[in-house]
OpenMM code with the backbone's topology and positions (N, CA, C; nanometers):
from openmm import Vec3, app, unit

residues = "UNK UNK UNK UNK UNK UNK UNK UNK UNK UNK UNK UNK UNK UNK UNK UNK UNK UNK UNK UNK UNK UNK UNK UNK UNK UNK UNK UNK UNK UNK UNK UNK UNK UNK UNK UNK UNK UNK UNK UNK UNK UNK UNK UNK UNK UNK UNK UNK UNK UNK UNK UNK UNK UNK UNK UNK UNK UNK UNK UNK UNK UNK UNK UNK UNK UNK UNK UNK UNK UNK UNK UNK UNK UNK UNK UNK UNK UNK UNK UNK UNK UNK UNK UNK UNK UNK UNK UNK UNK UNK UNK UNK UNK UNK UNK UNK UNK UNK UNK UNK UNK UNK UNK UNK UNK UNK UNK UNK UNK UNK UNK UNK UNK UNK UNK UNK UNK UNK UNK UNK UNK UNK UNK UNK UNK UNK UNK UNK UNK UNK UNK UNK UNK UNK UNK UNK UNK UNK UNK UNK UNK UNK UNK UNK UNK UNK UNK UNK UNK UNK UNK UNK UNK UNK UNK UNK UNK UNK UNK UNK UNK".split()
positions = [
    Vec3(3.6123, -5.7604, 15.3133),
    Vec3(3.6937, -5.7644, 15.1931),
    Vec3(3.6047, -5.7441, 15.0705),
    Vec3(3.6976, -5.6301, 14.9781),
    Vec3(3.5376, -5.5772, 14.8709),
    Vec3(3.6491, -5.6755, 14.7671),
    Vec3(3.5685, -5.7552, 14.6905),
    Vec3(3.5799, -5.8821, 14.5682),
    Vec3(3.5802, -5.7634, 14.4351),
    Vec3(3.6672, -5.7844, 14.3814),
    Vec3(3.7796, -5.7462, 14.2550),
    Vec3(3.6441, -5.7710, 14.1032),
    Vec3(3.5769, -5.8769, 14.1315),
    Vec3(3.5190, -5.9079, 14.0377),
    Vec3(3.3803, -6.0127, 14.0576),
    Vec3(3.2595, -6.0399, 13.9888),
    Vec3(3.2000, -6.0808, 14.0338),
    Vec3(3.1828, -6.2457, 14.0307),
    Vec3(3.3149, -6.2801, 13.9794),
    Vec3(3.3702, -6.4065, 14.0055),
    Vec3(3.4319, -6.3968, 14.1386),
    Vec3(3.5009, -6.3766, 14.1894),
    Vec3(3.5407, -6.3929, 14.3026),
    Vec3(3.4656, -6.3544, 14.4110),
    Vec3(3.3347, -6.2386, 14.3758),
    Vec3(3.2268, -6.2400, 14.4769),
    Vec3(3.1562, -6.3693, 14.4946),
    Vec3(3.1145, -6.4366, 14.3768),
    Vec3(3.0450, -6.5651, 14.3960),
    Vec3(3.1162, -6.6539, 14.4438),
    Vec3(3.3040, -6.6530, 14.4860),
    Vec3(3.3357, -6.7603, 14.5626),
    Vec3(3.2764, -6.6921, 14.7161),
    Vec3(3.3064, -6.5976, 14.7100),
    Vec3(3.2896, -6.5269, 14.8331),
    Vec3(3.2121, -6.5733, 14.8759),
    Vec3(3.0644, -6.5401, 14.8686),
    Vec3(2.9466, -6.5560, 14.8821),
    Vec3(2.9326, -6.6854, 14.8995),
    Vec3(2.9632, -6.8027, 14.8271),
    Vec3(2.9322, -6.9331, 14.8567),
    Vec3(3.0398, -6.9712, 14.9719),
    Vec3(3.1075, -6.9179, 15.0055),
    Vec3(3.2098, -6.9036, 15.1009),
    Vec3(3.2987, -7.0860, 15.0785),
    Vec3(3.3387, -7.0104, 14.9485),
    Vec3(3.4704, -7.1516, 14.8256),
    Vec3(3.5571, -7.1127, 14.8863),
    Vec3(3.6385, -7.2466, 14.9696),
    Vec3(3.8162, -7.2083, 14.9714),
    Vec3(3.8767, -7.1813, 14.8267),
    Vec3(3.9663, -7.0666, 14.7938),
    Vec3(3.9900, -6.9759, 14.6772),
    Vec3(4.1068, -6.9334, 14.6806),
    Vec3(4.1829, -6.9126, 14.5957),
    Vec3(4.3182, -6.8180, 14.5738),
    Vec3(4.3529, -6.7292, 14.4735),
    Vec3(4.3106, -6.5886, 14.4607),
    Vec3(4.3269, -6.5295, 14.3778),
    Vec3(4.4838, -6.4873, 14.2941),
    Vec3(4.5083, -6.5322, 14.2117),
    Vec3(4.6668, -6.5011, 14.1508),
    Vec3(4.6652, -6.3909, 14.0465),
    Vec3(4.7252, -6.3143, 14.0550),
    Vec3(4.7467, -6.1478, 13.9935),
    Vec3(4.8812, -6.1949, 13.8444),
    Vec3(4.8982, -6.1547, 13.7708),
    Vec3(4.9781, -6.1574, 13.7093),
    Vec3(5.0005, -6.0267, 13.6219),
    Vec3(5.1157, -5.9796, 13.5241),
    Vec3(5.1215, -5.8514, 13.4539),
    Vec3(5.0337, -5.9155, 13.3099),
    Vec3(4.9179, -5.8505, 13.3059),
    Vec3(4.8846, -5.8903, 13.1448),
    Vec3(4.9249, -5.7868, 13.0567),
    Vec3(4.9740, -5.8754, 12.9386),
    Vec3(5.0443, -5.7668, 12.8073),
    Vec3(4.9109, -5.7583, 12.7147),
    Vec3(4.8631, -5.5919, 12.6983),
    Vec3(4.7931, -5.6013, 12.5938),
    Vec3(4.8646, -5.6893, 12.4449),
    Vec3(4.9489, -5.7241, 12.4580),
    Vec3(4.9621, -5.7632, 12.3080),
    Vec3(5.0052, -5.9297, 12.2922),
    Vec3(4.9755, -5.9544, 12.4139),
    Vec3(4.9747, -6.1118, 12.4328),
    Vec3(4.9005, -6.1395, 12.2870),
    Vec3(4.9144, -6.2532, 12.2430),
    Vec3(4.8457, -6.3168, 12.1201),
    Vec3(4.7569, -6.4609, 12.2111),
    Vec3(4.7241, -6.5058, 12.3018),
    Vec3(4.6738, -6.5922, 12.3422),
    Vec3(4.6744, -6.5569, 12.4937),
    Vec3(4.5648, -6.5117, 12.5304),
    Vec3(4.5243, -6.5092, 12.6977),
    Vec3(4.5863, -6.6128, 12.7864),
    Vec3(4.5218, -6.7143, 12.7408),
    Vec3(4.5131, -6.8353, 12.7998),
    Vec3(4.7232, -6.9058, 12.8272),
    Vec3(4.7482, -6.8710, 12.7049),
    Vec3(4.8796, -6.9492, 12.7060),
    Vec3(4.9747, -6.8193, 12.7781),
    Vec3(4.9585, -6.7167, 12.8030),
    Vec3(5.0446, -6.5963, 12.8973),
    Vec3(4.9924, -6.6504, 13.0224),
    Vec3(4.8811, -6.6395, 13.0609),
    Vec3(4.8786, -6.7250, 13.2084),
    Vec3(4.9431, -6.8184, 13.2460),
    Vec3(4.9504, -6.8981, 13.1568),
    Vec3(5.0511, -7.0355, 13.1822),
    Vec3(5.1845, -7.0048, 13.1963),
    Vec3(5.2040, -6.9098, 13.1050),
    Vec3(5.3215, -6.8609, 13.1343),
    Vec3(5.3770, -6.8094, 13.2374),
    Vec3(5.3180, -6.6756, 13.2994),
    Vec3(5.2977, -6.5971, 13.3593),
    Vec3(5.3024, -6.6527, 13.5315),
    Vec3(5.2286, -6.7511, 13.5050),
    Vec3(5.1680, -6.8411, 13.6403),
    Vec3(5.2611, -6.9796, 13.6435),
    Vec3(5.4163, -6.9876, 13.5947),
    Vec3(5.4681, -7.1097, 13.5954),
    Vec3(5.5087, -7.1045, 13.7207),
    Vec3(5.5836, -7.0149, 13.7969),
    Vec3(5.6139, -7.0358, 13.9017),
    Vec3(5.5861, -7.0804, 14.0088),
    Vec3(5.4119, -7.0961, 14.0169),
    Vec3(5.3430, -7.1413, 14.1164),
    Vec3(5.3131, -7.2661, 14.1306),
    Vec3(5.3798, -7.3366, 14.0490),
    Vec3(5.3631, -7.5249, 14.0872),
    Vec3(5.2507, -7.5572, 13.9708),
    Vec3(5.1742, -7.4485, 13.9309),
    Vec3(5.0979, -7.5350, 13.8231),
    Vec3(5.1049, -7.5738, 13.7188),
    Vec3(5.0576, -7.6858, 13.6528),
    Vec3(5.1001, -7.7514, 13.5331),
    Vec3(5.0133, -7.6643, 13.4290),
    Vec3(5.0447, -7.6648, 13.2970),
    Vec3(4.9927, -7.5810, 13.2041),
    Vec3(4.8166, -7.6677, 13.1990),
    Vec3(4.8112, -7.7932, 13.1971),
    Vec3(4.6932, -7.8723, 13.2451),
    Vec3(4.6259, -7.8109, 13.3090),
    Vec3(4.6509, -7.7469, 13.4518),
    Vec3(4.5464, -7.7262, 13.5195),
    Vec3(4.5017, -7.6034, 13.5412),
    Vec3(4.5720, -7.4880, 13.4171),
    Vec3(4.5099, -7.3690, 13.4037),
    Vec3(4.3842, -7.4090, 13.2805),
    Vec3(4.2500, -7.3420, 13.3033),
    Vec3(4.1454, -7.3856, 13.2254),
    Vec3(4.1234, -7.2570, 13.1580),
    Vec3(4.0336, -7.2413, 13.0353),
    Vec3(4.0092, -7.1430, 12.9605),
    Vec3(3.8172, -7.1385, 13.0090),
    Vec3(3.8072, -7.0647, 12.9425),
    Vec3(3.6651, -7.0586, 12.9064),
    Vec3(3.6040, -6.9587, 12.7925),
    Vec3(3.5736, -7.0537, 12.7509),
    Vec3(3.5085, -7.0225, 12.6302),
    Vec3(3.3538, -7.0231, 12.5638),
    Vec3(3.2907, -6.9344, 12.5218),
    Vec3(3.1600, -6.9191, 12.5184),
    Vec3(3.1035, -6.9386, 12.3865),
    Vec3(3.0220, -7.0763, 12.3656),
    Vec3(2.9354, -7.1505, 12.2158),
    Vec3(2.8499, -7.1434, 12.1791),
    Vec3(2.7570, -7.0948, 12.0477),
    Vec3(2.6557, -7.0737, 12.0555),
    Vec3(2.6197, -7.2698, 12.0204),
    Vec3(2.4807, -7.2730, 12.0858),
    Vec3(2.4147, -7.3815, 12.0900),
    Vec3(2.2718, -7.3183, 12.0037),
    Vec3(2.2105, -7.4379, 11.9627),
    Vec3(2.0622, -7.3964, 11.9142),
    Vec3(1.9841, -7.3055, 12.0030),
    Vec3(1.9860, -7.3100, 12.1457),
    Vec3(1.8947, -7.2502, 12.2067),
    Vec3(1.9286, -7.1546, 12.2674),
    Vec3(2.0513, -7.0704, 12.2288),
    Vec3(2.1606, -6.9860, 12.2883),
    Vec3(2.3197, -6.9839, 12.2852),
    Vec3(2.3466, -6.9503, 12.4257),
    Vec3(2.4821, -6.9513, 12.4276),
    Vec3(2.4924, -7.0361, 12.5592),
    Vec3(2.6458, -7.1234, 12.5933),
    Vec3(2.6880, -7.1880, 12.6839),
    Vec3(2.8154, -7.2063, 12.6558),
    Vec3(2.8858, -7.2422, 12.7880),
    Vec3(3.0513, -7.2266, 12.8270),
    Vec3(3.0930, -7.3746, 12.8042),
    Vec3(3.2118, -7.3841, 12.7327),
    Vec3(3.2649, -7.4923, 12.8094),
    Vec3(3.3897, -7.4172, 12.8649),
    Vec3(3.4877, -7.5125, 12.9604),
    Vec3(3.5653, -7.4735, 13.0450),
    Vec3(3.6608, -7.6196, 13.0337),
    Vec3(3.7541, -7.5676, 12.9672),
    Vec3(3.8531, -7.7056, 12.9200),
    Vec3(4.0389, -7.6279, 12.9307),
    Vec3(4.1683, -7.7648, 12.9646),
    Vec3(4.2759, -7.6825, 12.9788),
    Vec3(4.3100, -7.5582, 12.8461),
    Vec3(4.3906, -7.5130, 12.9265),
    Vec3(4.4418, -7.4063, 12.8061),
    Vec3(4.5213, -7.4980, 12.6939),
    Vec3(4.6021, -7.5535, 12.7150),
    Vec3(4.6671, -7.6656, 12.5466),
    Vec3(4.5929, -7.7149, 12.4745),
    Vec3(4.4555, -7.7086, 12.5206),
    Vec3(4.3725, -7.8120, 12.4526),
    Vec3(4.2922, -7.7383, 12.3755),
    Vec3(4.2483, -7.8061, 12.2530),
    Vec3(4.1631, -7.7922, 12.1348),
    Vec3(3.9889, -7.8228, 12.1711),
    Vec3(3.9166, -7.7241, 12.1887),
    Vec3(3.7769, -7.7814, 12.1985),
    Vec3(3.7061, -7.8548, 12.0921),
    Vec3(3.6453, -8.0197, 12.1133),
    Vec3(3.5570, -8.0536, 11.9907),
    Vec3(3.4369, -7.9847, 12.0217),
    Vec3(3.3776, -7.9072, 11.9441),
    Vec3(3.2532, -7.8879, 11.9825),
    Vec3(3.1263, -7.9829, 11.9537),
    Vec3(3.1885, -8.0940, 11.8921),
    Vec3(3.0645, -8.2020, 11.8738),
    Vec3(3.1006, -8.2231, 12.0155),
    Vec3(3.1992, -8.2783, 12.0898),
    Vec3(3.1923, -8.3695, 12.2369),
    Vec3(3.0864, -8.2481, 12.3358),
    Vec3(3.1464, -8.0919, 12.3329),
    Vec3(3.0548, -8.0023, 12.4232),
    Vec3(2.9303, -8.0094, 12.3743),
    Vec3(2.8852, -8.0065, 12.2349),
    Vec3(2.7407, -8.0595, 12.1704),
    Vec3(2.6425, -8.1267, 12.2421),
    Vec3(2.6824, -8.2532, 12.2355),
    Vec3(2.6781, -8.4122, 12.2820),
    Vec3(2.6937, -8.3957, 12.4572),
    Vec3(2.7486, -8.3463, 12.5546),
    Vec3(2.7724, -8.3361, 12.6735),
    Vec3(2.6860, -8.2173, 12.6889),
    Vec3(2.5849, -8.1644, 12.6496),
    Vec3(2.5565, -8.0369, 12.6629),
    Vec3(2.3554, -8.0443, 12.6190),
    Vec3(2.3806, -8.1961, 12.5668),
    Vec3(2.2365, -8.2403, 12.4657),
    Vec3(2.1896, -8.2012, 12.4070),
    Vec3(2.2677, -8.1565, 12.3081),
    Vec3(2.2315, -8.0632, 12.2032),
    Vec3(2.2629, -8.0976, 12.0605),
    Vec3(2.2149, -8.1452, 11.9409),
    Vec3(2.2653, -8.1527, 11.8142),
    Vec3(2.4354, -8.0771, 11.7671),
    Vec3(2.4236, -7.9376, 11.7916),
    Vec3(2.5535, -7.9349, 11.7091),
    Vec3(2.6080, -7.7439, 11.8193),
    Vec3(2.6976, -7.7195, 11.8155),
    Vec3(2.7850, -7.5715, 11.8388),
    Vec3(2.8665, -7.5409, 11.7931),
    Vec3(2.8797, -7.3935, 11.7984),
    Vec3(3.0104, -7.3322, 11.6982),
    Vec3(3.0265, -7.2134, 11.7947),
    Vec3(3.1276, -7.1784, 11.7935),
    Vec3(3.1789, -7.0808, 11.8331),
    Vec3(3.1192, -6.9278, 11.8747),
    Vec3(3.1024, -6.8796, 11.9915),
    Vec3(3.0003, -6.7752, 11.9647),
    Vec3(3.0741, -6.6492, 11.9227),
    Vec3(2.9925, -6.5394, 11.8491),
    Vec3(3.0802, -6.4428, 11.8495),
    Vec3(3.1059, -6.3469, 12.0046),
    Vec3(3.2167, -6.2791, 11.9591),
    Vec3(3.2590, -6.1922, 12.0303),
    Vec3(3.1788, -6.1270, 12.1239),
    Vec3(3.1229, -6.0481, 12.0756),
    Vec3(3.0631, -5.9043, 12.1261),
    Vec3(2.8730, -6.0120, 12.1807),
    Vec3(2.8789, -6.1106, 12.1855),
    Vec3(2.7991, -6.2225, 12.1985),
    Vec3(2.8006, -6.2377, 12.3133),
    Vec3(2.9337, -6.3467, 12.3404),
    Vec3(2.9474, -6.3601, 12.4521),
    Vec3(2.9976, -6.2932, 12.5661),
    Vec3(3.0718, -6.1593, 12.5183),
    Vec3(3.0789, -6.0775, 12.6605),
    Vec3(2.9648, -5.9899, 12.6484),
    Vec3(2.8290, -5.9551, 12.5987),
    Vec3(2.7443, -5.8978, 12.6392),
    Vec3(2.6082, -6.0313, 12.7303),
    Vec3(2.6590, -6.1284, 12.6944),
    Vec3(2.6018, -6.2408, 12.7946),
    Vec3(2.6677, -6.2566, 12.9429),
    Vec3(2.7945, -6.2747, 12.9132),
    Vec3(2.8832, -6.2994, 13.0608),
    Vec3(2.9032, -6.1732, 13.1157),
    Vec3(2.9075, -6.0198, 13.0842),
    Vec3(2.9495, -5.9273, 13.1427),
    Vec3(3.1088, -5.9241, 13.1485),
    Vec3(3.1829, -5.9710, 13.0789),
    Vec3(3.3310, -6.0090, 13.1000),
    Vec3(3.3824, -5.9534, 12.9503),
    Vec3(3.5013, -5.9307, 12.9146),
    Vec3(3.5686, -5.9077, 12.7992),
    Vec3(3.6614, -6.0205, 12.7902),
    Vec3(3.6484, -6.0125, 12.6509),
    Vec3(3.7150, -6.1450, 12.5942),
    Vec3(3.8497, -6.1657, 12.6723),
    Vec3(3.9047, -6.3066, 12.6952),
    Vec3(4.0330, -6.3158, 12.7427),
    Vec3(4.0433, -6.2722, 12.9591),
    Vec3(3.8867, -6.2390, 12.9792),
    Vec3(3.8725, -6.2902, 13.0989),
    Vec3(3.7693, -6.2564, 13.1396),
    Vec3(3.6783, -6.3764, 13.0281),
    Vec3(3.5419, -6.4427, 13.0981),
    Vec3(3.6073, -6.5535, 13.1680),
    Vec3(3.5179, -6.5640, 13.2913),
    Vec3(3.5402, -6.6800, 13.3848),
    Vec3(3.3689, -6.7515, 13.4125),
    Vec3(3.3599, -6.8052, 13.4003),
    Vec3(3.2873, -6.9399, 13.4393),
    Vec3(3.1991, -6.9048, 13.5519),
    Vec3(3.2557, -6.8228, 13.6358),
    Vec3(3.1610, -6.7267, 13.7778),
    Vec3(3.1209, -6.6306, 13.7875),
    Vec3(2.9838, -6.6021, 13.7979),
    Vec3(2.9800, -6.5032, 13.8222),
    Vec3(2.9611, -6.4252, 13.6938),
    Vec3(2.8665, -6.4902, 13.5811),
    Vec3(2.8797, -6.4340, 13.4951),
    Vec3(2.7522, -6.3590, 13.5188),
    Vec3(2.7034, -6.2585, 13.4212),
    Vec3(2.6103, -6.1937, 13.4384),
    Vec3(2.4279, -6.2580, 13.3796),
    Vec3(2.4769, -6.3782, 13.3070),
    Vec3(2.3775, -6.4424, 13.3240),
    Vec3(2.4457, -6.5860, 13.2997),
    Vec3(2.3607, -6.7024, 13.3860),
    Vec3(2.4055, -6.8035, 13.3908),
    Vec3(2.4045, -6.8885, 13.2957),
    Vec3(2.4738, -6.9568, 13.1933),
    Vec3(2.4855, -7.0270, 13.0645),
    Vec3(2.5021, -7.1970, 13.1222),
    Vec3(2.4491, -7.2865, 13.0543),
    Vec3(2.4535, -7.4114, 13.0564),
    Vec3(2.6304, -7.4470, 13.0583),
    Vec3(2.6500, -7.4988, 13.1009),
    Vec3(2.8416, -7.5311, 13.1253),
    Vec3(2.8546, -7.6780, 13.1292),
    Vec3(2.9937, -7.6838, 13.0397),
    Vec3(3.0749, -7.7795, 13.0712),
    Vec3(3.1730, -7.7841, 13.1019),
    Vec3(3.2088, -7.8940, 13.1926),
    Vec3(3.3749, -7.8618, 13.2334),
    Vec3(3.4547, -7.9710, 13.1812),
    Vec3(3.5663, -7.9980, 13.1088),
    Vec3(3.6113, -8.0799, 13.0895),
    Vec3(3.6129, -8.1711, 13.2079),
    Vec3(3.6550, -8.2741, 13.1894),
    Vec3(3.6397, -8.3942, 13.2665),
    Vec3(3.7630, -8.4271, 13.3660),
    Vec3(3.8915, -8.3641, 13.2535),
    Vec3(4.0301, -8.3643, 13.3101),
    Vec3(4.0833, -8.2547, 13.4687),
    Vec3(3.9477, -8.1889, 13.4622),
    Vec3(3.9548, -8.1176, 13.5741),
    Vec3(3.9474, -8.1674, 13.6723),
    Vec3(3.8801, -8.3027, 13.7035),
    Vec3(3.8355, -8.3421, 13.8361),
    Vec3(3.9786, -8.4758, 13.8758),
    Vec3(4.0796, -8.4747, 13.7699),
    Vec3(4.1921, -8.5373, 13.8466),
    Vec3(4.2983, -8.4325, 13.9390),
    Vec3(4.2233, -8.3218, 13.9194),
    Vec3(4.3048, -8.2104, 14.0230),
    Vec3(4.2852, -8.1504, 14.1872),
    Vec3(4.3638, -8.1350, 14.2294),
    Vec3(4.3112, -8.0754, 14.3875),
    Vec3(4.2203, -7.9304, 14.3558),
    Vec3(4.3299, -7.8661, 14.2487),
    Vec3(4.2798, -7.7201, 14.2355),
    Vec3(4.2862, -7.6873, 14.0650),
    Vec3(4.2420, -7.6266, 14.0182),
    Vec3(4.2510, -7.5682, 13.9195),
    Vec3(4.2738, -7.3943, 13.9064),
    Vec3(4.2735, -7.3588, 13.7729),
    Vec3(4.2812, -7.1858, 13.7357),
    Vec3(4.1827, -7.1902, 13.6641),
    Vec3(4.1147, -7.0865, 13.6593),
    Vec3(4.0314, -7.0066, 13.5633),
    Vec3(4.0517, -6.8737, 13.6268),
    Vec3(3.9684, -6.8099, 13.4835),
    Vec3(4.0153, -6.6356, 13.4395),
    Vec3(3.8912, -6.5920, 13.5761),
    Vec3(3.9861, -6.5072, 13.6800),
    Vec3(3.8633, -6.4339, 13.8011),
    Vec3(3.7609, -6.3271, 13.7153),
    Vec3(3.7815, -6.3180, 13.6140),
    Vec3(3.6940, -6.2104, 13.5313),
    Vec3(3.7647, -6.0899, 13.4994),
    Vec3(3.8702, -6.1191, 13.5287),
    Vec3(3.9798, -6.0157, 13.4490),
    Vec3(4.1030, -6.0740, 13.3987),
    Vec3(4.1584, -5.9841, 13.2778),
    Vec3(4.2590, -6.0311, 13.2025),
    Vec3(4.3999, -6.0128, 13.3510),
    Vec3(4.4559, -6.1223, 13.3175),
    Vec3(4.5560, -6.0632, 13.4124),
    Vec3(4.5097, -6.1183, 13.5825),
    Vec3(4.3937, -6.1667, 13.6049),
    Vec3(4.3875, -6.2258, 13.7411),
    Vec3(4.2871, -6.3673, 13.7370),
    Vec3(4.3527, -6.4933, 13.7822),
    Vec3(4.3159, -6.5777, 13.7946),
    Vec3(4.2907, -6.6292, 13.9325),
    Vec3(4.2026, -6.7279, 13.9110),
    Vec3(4.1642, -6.7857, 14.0794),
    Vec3(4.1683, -6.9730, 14.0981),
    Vec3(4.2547, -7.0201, 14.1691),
    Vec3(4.2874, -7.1095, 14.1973),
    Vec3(4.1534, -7.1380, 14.2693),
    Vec3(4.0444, -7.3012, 14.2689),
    Vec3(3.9776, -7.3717, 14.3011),
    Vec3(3.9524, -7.5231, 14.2692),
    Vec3(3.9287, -7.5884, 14.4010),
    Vec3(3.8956, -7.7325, 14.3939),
    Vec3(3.8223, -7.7213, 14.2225),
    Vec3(3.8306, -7.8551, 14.1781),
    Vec3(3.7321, -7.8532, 14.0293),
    Vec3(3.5861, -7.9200, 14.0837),
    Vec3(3.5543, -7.9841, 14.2200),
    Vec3(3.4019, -7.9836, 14.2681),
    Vec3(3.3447, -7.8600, 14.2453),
    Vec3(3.3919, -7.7644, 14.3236),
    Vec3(3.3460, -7.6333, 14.3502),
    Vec3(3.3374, -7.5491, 14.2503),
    Vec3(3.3913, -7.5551, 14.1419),
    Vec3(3.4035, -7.4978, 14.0118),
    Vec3(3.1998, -7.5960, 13.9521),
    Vec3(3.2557, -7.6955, 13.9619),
    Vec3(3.1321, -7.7928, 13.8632),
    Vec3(3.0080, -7.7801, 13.9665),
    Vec3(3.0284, -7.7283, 14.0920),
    Vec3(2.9476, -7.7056, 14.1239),
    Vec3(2.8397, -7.5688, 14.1561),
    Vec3(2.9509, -7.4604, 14.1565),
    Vec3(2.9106, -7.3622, 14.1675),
    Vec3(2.8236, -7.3202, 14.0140),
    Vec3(2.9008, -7.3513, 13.9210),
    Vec3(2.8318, -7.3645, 13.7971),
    Vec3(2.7636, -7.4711, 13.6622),
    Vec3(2.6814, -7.4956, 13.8470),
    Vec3(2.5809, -7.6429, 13.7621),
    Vec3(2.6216, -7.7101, 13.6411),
    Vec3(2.7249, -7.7529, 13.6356),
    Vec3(2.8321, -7.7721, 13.5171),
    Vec3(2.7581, -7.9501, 13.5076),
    Vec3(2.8259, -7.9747, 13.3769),
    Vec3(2.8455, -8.1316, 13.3542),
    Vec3(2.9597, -8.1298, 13.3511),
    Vec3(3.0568, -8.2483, 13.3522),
    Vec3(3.1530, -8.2466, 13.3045),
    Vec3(3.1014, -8.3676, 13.1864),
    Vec3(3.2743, -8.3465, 13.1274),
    Vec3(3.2812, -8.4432, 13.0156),
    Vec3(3.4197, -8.4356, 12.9362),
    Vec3(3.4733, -8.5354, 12.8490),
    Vec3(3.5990, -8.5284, 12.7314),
    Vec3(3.5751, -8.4643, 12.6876),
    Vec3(3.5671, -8.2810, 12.6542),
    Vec3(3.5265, -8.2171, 12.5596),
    Vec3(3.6821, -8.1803, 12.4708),
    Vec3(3.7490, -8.2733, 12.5129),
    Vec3(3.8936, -8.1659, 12.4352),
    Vec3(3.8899, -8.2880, 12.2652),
    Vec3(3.9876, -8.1625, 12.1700),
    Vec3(3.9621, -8.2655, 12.0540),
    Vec3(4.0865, -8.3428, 12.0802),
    Vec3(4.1025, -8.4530, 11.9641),
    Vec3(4.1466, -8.5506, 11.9663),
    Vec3(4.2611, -8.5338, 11.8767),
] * unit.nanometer
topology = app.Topology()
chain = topology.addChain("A")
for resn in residues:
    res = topology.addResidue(resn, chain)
    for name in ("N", "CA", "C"):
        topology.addAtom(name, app.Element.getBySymbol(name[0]), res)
């Protein structure tokens, strides 16, 4: 089986129980994250346990956190969970020439170089979670161990308040 993306090669490869979910993406969606939810209601999942990912610059670079789609990132909590003084937002053309991914489906795997990660914390009350397989329009259902683990993640409360 030839892998769609090199997120789903790295479940491959680590040989992760995985479920890839396809959906129609609208170029003119206004929010990636919240059309998946949409898109993906039918399948039993709660808008909770579809995750985003998003790429911060830190003092010493760039790094992911990986928190639900409803939720607001603090970037002092990813800061602070990450040991770092302070982050802001990275730009664009930043972080998909780091991850190899285009905006709206970077995923957390399989990026093209590996970034310090956090995963929210709310992930690990789940069997499975979503994140973006590295394309707009296809997501991949996984345990949240295997997620925090495949990408030497911390977790932590990173959502704001």
């Amino acid at each position: 089986m030839r892998a769609a993306t090199p997120a789903i090669a790295a479940l491959l490869s680590a040989g992760v129980d995985h479920e890839v979910l396809q959906y129609r993406h609208d170029p003119r969606a206004g929010s990636y994250g919240e059309e998946a939810v949409e898109e993906l209601a039918d399948t039993g999942m709660e808008a909770t346990q579809v995750f985003k990912t998003l790429v911060i610059a830190i003092p010493r670079g760039l790094a992911v956190a990986v928190l639900p789609v409803p939720a607001r990132l603090s970037l002092k909590a990813a800061a602070a969970a990450l040991g770092v003084p302070k982050a802001a937002m990275a730009e664009r053309a930043a972080a998909e020439r780091s991850t190899g991914y285009v905006l709206g489906g970077i995923s957390p795997l399989g990026q093209r170089k590996r970034l310090p990660t956090v995963v929210d914390a709310s992930a690990l009350q789940w069997d499975r979670v979503l994140c973006s397989a590295g394309k707009r329009g296809l997501e991949i259902a996984v345990a949240p161990q295997d997620l925090v683990r495949l990408t030497d993640a911390v977790t932590a409360d990173i959502r704001a308040s």
